[in-house]
Each structure stands twice: as C-alpha cells, then as structure tokens.
C-alpha positions as CSV (number, residue, x, y, z in Angstrom):
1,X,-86.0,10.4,-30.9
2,X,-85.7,12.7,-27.6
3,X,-85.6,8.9,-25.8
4,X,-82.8,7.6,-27.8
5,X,-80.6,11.0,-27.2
6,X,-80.9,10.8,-24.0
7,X,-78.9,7.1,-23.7
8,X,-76.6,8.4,-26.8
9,X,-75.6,11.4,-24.2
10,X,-75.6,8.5,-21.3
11,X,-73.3,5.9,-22.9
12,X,-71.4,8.7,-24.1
13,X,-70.8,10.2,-20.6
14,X,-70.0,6.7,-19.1
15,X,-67.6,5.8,-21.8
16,X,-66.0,9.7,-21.0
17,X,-65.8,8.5,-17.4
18,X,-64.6,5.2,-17.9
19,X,-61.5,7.0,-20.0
20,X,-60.9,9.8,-17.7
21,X,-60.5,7.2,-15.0
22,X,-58.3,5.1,-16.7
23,X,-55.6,8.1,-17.5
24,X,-56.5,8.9,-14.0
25,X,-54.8,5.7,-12.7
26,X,-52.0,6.3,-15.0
27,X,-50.8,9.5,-14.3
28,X,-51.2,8.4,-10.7
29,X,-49.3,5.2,-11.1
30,X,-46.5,7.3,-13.0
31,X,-46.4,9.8,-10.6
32,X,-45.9,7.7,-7.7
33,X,-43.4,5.5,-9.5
34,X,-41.1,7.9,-10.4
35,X,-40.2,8.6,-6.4
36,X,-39.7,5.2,-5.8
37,X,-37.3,5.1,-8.7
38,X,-35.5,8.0,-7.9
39,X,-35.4,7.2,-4.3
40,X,-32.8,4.4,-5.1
41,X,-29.6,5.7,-4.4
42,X,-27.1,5.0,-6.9
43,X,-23.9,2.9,-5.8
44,X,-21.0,4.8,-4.6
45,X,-17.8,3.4,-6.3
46,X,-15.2,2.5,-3.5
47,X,-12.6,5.4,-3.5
48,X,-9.0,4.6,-4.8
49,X,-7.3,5.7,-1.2
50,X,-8.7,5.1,1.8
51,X,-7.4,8.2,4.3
52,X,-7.9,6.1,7.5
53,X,-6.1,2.3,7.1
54,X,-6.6,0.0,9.6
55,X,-3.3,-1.6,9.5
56,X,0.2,-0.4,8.6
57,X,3.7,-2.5,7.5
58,X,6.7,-0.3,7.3
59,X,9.5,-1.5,5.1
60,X,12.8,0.5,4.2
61,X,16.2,1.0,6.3
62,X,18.1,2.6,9.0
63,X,15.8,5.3,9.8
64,X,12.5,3.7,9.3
65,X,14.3,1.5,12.4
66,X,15.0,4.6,14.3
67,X,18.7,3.9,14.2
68,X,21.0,5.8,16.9
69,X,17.6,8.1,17.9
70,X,17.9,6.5,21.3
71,X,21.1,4.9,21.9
72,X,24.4,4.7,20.2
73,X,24.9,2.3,17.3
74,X,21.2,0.9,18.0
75,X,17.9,0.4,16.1
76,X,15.2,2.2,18.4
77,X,11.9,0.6,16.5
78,X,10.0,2.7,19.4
79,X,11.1,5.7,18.0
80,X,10.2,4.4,14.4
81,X,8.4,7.4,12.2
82,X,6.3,4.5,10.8
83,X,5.7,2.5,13.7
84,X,7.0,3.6,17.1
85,X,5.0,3.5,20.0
86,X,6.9,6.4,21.3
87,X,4.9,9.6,22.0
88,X,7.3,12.0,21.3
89,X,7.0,10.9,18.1
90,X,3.6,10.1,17.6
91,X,4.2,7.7,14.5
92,X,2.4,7.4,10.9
93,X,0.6,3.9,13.0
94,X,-0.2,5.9,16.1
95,X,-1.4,8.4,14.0
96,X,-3.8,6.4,11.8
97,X,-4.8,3.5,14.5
98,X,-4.3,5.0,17.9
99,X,-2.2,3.7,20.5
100,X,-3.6,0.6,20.4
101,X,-4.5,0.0,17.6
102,X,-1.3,0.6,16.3
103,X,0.4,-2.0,18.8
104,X,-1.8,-4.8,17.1
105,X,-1.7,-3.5,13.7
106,X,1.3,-2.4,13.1
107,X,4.6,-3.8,11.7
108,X,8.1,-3.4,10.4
109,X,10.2,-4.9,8.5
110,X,13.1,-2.7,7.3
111,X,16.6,-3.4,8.0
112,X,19.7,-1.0,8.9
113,X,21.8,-1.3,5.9
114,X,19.2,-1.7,3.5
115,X,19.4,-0.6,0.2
116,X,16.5,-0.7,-2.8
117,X,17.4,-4.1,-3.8
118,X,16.9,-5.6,-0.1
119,X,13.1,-4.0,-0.8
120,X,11.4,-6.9,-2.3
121,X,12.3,-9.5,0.0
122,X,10.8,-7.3,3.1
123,X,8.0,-6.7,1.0
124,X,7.4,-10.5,0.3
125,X,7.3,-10.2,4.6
126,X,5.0,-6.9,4.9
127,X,2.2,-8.9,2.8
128,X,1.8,-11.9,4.5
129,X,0.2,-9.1,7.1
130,X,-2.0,-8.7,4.9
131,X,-1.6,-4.6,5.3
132,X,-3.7,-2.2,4.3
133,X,-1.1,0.8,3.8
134,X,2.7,-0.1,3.0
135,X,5.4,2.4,4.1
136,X,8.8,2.9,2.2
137,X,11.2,4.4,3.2
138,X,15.1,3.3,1.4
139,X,17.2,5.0,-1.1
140,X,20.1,7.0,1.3
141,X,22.1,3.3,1.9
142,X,21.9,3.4,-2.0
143,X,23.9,6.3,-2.3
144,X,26.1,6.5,1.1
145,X,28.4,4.0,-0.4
146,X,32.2,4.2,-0.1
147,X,32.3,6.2,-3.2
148,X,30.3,7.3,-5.6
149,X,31.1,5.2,-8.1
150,X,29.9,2.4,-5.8
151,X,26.6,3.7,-6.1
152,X,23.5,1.8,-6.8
153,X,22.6,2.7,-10.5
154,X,19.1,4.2,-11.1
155,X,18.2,1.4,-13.9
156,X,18.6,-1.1,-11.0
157,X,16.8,1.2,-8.3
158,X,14.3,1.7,-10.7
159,X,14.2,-2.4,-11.5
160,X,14.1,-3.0,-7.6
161,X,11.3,-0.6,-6.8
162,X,9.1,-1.7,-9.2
163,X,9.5,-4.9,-8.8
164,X,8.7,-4.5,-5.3
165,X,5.1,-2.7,-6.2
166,X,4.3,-5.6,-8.8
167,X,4.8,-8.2,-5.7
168,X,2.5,-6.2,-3.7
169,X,0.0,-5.9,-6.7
170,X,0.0,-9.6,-6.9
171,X,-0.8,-10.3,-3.4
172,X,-2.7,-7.2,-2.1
173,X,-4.1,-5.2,-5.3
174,X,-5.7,-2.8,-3.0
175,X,-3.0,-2.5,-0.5
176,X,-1.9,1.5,-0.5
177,X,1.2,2.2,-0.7
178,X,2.8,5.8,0.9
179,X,6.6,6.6,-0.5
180,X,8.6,8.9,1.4
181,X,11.3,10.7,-0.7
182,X,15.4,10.2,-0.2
183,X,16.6,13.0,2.5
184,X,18.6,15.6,1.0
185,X,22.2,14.0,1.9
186,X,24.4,17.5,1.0
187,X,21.9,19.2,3.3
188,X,23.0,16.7,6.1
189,X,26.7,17.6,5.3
190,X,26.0,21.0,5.4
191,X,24.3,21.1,8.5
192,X,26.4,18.7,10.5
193,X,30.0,19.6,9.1
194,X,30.3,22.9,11.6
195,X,30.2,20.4,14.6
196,X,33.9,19.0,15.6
197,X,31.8,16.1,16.7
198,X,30.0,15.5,13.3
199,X,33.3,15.9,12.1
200,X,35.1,13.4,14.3
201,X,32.5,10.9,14.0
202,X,31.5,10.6,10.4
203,X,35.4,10.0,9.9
204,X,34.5,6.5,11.3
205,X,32.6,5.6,7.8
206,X,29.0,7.1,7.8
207,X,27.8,7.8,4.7
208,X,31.8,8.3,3.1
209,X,30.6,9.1,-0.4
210,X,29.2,12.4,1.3
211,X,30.3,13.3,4.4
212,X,33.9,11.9,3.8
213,X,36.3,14.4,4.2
214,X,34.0,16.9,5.7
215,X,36.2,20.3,5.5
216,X,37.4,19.2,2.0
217,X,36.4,22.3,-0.4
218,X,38.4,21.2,-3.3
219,X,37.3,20.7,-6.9
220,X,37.1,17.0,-5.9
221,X,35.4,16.9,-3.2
222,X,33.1,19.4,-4.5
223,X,32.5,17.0,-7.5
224,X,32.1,14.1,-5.6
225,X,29.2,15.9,-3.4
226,X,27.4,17.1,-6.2
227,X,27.4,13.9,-8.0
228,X,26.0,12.0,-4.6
229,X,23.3,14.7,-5.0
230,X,22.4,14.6,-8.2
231,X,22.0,10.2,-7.7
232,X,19.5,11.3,-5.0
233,X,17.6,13.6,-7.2
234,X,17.6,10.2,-9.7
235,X,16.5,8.3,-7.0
236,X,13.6,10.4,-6.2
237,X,12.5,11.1,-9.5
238,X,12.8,7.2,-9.9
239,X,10.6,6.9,-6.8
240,X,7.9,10.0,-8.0
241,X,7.5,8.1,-11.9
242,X,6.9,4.4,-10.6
243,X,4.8,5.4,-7.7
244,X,2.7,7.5,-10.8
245,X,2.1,4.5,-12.7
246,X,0.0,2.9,-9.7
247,X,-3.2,4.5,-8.6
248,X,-2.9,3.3,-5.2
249,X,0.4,4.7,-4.4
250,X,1.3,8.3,-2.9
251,X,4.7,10.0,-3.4
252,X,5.2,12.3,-0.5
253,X,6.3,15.1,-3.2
254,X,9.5,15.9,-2.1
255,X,8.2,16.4,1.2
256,X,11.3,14.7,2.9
257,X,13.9,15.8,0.3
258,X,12.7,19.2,1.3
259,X,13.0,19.0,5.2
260,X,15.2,21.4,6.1
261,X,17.1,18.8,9.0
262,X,18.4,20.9,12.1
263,X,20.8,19.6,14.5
264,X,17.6,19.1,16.3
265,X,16.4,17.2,14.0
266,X,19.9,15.1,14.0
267,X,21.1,12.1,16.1
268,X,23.5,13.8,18.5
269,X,25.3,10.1,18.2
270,X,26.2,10.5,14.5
271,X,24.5,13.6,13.1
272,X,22.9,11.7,9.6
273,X,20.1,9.8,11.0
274,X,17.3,11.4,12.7
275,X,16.6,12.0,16.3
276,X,13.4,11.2,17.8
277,X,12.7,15.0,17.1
278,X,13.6,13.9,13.7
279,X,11.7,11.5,13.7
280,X,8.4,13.1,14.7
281,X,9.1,15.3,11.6
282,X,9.1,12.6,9.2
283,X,5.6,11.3,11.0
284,X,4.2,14.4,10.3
285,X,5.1,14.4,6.7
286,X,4.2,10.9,6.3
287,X,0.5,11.1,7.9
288,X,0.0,14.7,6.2
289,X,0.4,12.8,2.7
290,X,-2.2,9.8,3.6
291,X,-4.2,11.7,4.7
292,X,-4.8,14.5,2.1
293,X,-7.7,14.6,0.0
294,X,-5.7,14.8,-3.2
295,X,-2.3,13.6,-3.5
C-alpha cells in the first residue's frame, strides 16, 4: 500500500508539473505578445492642411500682379505678394519655398482688370500646375466699377467663386486653397483723398464708384460710398461662407479688410493699389494664415 502511494504522489506531482508548465508557457507567450502588439504604431491620418506646400499658383487681379508698385501704369509680377521674387517683399512663395524654390514652383495667373467672374478660367490655368496651395486674391475690380449700380451682384460673385473651388475639387481634391479678403475700399478713400495728387489722379477713372469725386461730402456721394462698402462687406462675407463649406480652404479672416493701408503702404503712382511696402504687408498676412495651426 506504502508502494502504491508513493507513485499515486509521483504521477501526481508530474501531472502538477506538466500543468504548471503549460500556464507557464502561456502567461509567457501572452506577456511577450502583448509588446509586440502594442509596439505597432497606429496610422496617422494625413492632416487636412499641410503648413509647408511645395508649390504655389496665384490667381486674382491687379494687385496680386503688383500693378503700379514699381512703375506707372505697369504690372510688377516681382513685386507680386503671392509670387514675387523681390526681397523687399519677401512673397507668400518665397516664404513657403525659398528663393529658389519659389522661382521653380511658383506661378501666376491673375490679370489686371479681373473681376470674380474672370476667376474660373485662371483657375482652369493654375491646375494644369498641378499646385499644391492656390492663392486668391479678386473682388475690388468687382466693386470699382463706374458706378455702383454697375456692380457685380453677390449672387453672381457668389456663383463665380464657387464655381471656381468646384473646378479645383475636380482636378486637384487636395489642392489648398488660401483666400485673401477684399481691401477696405472707403479706407483707401479716406487715406488717399488728403493728397492733391490722389486727388488729381483718381479723377482719371480709378476705382470711380469710390474715389470719384474725392472732396464730395454730400448726401450722394455719401450714399454712394457707403453702398460700395457695404458690396465689399457682401463680397467678403461671400468669400468667408464658400471658403467654410471646403475643408481645404483658409479665409484670411478679415485680415486684409482690416489692414489699416498707409500712404506707405499706397502706390505713390495712383494711391489704391499697393506699393511694394504694400505689398510685403499682404505677404505677411497671407503666409501668417497658411501657416497657422488652426485657421
């Protein structure tokens, strides 16, 4: 009987053995599993806005041209807040791309004159480029009309604008897109109406359903101001909805509405565009928006 204990105890132990070691092995084999698991880093999804673009098309008018910033009745692209190579103005592409980078990859494609509805067809240009952030820039040639009543209406900016975007989407839906606000035209007035020189030389048709009549305090021409105004305010708030809708477009805020435009700031040809001080300005507002964290 003592025998037969003894192997009872024996096959006991080996079967207690034989069990230990098999949990054993599992909680070992779990243990080192679960590293190897959780060393896998998970995917990051590809942000929305990319703050550093390696290419840049500029479309819009006059100013994104650099119009009278270096010579009289003249597009100066060099001095182009969007794409000029000029280092007193240290563009949105120089910016972004360097020097060099910014003489390769850069391009622009708006027109003096423009006005919103001109927008698609430079678009249709920008994206053969194949850019990876679109500048736009147009809206004042909308409102600087002969009067206002000539103005563009906001259904048809609005119709332009976003027709503009949905060509984009088609052919580049991850292209950015940065939208600079419609300068402050009354401020311009303001600013530029003290000069006899402003004076003399908007008389010669610059922007008429503003700065027409500069001296001109009457209830008419007080009316006519404000209601160029309040189609700019239209025009940005136009500008601000549609570039809402689109999760890879930035609205600069009001950021160039805002600009409070010096004479330094203003062509000392025709005090309404910008001079290459001007200019630089409107760089600084444009690369401060792409490059934000947040919009």
């Amino acid at each position: 009987m003592r025998k037969r204990g003894r192997r009872t105890r024996g096959v006991l132990a080996m079967v207690a053995a034989a069990v230990l070691g098999v949990a054993g092995c599992d909680a070992v084999g779990g243990d080192s599993a679960a590293p190897s698991q959780a060393a896998k880093p998970s995917p990051k999804p590809t942000p929305l806005w990319d703050r550093s673009p390696s290419s840049v098309a500029a479309v819009g008018d006059s100013i994104t041209r650099g119009f009278d910033a270096c010579d009289v009745l003249s597009d100066c692209p060099e001095a182009s807040w969007a794409t000029g190579a000029s280092p007193e103005v240290d563009s949105l592409a120089v910016r972004l791309l360097g020097k060099a980078g910014a003489g390769r990859r850069s391009w622009n494609y708006a027109v003096t004159g423009a006005r919103m509805a001109d927008l698609p067809g430079q678009m249709a240009q920008a994206v053969r480029r194949k850019p990876q952030l679109v500048a736009v820039m147009a809206g004042a040639n909308d409102a600087c009309r002969s009067t206002p009543s000539a103005m563009t209406p906001v259904s048809a900016f609005r119709a332009d604008f976003e027709d503009s975007l949905r060509s984009l989407r088609r052919a580049l839906p991850k292209a950015q897109v940065f939208v600079a606000s419609v300068p402050n035209l009354k401020r311009l007035w303001s600013q530029g109406r003290t000069s006899p020189m402003a004076r003399q030389v908007w008389q010669l048709g610059i922007c008429p359903s503003m700065l027409g009549a500069p001296d001109a305090l009457d209830s008419a021409a007080v009316l006519r101001r404000d209601t160029v105004q309040k189609r700019v305010e239209d025009y940005n708030k136009v500008l601000r909805e549609v570039c809402a809708e689109d999760k890879r477009c930035r609205y600069d805020g009001g950021a160039v509405y805002d600009y409070r435009f010096g004479t330094a700031q203003l062509s000392r040809w025709d005090y309404f565009h910008p001079s290459v001080n001007g200019q630089a300005r409107l760089a600084e507002i444009a690369y401060r928006t792409v490059t934000a964290k947040k919009p």
